[in-house]
N, C-alpha and C positions, 0 to 999 in steps of 0.2 A: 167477581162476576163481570165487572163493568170490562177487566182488562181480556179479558176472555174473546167476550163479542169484539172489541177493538181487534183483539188480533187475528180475526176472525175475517172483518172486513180488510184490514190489511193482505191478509195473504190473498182471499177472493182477487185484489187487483191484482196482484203478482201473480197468481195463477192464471187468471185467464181460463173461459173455455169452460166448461162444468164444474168448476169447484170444487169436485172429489174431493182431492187430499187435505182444501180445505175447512169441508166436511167432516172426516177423518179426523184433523184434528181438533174440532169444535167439540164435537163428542166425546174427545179425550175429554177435553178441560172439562165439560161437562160432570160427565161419570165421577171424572176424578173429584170434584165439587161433591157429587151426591154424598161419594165415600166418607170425603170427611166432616161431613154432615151426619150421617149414618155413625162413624167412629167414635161420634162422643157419647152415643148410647148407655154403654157400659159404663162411663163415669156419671153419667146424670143420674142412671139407678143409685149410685149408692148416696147421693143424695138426697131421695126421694123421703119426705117425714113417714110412711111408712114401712120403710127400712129398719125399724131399729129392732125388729123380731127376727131376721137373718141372721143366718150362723156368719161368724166370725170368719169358716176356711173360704168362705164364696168371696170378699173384699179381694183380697190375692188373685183369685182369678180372672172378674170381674178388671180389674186393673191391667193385668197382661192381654187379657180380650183387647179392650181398648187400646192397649199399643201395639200390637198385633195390627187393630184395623188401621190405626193411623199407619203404621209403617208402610201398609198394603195403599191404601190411599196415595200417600206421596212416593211411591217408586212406583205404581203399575199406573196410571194412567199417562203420566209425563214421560218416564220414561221408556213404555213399552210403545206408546200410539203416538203424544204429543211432539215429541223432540225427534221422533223418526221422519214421521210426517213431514211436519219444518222443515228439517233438515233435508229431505230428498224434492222438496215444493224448491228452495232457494238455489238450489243448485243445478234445475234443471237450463237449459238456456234458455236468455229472452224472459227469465222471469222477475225479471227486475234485481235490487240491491236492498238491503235493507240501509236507513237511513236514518 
């Protein structure tokens, strides 16, 4: 989280002016953060001590759920918002270097 806000304030300098897209990307990391928070859902249930009365075919599922979310987590926030963002904030002119 910590590096999140840091990169957050970072780009604020580099962009200059409203911060949009460094907005944009905050919210990425953000969201993306929730997901996979959200993602270990399905594995925490089958730990749960009143689990041991569930069928057997729901662990299988329960297991793909959860990497399903994880996968959705670390490819759609960073790279659908995060790394776009970035990427088109550093490259604009006059917006600094990273360093």
């Amino acid at each position: 989280m910590s590096r999140i806000t840091s990169l957050r304030s970072f780009l604020i300098r580099a962009e200059g002016g409203t911060g949009r897209l460094s907005t944009l990307a905050f919210a990425a990391g953000i969201v993306g953060y929730g997901l996979q928070v959200v993602s270990q859902a399905p594995q925490v249930t089958l730990t749960l001590p009143g689990q041991a009365d569930r069928q057997p075919e729901s662990a299988p599922l329960l297991t793909d759920l959860g990497y399903v979310m994880v996968t959705f987590a670390n490819l759609l926030a960073p790279v659908v918002w995060l790394v776009p963002a970035v990427t088109v904030m550093l490259r604009r002119p006059g917006t600094g270097r990273l360093r």
